[in-house]
C-alpha positions in Angstrom: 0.0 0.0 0.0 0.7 3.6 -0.2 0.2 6.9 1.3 -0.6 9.9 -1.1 -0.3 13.3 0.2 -3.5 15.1 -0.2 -3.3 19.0 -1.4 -5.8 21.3 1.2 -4.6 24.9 -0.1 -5.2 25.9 3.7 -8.0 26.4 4.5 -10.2 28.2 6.4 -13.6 27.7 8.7 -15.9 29.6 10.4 -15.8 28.4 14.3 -19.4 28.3 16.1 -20.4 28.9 19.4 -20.0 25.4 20.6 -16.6 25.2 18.9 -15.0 28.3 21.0 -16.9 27.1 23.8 -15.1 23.4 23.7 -11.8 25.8 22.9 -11.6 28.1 25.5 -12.9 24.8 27.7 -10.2 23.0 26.9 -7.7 26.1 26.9 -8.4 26.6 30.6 -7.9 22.8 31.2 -4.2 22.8 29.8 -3.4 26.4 31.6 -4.8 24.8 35.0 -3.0 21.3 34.6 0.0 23.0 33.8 -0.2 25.6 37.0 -1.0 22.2 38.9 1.9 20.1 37.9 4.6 23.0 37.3 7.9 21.6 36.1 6.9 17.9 36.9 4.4 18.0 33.5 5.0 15.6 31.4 6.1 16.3 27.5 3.1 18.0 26.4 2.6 21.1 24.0 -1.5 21.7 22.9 -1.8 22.9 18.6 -4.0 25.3 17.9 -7.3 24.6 17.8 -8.8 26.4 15.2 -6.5 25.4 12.5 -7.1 21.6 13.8 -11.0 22.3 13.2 -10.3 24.1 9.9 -8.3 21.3 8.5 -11.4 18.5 10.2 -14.4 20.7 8.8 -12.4 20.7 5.4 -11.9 17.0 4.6 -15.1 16.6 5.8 -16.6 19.2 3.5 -14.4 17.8 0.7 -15.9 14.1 1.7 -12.8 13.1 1.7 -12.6 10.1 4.5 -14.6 6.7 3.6 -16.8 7.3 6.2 -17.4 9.1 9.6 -15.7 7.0 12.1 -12.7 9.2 13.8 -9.8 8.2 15.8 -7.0 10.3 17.3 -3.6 9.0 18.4 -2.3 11.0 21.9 -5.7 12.8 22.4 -4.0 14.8 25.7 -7.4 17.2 26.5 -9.3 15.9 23.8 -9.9 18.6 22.1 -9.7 17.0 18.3 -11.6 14.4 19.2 -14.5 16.6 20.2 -14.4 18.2 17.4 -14.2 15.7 15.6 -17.5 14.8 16.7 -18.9 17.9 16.5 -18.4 17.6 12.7 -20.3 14.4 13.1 -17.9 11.7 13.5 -18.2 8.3 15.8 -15.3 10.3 18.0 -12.5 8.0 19.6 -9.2 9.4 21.6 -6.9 7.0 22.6 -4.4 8.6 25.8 -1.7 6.6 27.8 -2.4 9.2 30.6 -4.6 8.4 33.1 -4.9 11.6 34.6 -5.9 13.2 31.0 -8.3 10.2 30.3 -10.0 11.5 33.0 -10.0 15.1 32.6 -10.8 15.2 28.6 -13.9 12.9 29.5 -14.9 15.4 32.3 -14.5 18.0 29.5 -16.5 16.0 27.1 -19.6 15.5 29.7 -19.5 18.6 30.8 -19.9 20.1 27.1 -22.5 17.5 26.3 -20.4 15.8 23.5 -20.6 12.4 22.9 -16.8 10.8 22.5 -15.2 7.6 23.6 -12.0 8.4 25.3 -9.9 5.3 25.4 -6.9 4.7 28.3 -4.0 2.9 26.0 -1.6 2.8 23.5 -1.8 3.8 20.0 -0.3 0.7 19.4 -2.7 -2.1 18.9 -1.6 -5.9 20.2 1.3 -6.9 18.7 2.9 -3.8 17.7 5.7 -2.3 19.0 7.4 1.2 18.3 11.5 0.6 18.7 13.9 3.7 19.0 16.4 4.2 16.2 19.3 6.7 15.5 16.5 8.4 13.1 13.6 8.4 15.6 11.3 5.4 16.8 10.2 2.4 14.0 6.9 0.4 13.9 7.9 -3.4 14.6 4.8 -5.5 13.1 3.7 -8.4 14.9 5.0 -11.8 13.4 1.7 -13.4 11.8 1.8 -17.4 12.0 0.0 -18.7 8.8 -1.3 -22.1 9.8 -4.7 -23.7 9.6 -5.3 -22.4 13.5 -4.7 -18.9 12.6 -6.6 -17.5 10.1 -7.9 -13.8 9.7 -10.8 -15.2 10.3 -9.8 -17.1 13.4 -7.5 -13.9 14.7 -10.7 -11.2 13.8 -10.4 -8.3 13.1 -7.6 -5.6 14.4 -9.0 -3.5 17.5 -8.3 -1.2 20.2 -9.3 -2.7 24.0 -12.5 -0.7 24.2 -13.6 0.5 20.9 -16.5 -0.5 19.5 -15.2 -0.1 15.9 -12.6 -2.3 14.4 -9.6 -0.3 13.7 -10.6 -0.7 9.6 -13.9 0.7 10.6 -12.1 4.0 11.3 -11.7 7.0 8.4 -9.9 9.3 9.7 -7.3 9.4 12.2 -5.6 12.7 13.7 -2.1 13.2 15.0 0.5 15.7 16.8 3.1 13.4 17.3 7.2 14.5 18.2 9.2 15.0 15.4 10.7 11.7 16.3 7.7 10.0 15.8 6.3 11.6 12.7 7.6 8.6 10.4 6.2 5.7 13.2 2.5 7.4 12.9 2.6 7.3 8.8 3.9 3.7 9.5 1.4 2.6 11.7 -1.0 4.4 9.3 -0.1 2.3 6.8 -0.3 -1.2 8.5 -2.9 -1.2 10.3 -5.6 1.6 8.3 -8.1 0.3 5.9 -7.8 1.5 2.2 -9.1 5.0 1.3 -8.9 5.9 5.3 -7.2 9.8 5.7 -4.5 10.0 8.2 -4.3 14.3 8.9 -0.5 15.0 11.2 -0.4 18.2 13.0 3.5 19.2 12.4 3.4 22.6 13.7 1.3 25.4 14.4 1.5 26.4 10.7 2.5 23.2 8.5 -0.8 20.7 8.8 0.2 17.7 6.2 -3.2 15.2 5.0 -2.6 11.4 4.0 -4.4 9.1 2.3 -4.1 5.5 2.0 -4.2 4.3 -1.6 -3.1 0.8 -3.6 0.2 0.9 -4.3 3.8 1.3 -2.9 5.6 3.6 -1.1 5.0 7.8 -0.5 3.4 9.6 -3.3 4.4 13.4 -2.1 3.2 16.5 -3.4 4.3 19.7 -2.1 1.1 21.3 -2.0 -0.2 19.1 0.4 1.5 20.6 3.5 -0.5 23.3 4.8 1.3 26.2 5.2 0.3 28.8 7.5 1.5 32.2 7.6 
């Protein structure tokens, strides 16, 4: 398979009520667990909303993902998640940090917006992410081909919790380190279904869209990064 970078000429979107609302929400969630943890936070850095929700609304607008199932690696607050589903997406987050598992669901309920926010890895059973001189690599399970393990017999892929099967989702969302930039498009494209849009927050003003197509390798295009003044 193969990733083909998607152009989005970067765009714009009009933010609602609800959507400032859920911002500033989430805004005074990161200021206060910051002020509560001080120095002793872990290695977290929020993107900016509005050009997460401009980038969401415009795939969506575009049609661009197979369907409306939405999953996003590291959800920290959960703010992309909830907007996710406030574009109508079946909203997952999936957080290795307890303590923001608990405050981006307290955020969610208290907004009134329905999202699943998942305690665990991005990666599913079987994978692994190993560090290298170039940042950290997917390692892909080692799949026994016998007549007592089947893909029928194994099912399908899935996160502990989520309802949909990991090729049920259509669009995922990340904001990964640098380091791990090239382990998210990897993971993208083992475990995501065909035609499923993988959208990687880089920076505050360089938003880069994948999709995954048949074929091999990266197809790039330079006017796929979205490039923010």
């Amino acid at each position: 398979m193969a990733l083909e970078a998607i152009a989005m000429e970067g765009p714009e979107a009009r933010v609602s009520d609800h959507v400032a609302r859920l911002i500033a929400t989430c805004s005074r969630g990161w200021e206060q667990f910051f002020a509560d943890h001080d120095d002793q936070a872990p290695r977290f850095v929020p993107s900016v909303p509005e050009r997460v929700w401009a980038v969401l609304a415009e795939v969506t607008r575009r049609q661009l993902p197979p369907n409306r199932v939405f999953c996003e690696w590291g959800s920290g607050f959960g703010t992309a998640t909830c907007l996710a589903a406030l574009l109508g997406y079946e909203a997952y987050g999936l957080e290795i940090d307890a303590e923001l598992v608990r405050l981006s669901r307290a955020i969610a309920r208290r907004l009134g917006i329905p999202v699943q926010i998942l305690c665990t890895s991005l990666l599913p059973a079987g994978y692994e992410a190993s560090a290298g001189v170039n940042g950290a690599a997917l390692v892909t399970p080692a799949l026994m081909r016998d007549s007592h393990d089947t893909t029928e017999a194994r099912g399908p892929l899935r996160y502990d919790g989520m309802e949909s099967a990991i090729a049920d989702i259509g669009l995922f969302f990340a904001y990964p380190w640098p380091e791990e930039r090239a382990l998210m498009r990897q993971l993208f494209e083992a475990v995501a279904r065909v035609g499923a849009l993988l959208v990687v927050y880089h920076t505050d003003t360089d938003i880069r869209v994948w999709q995954k197509v048949e074929g091999e390798g990266e197809l790039e295009d330079s006017r796929a990064h979205v490039h923010r003044p």
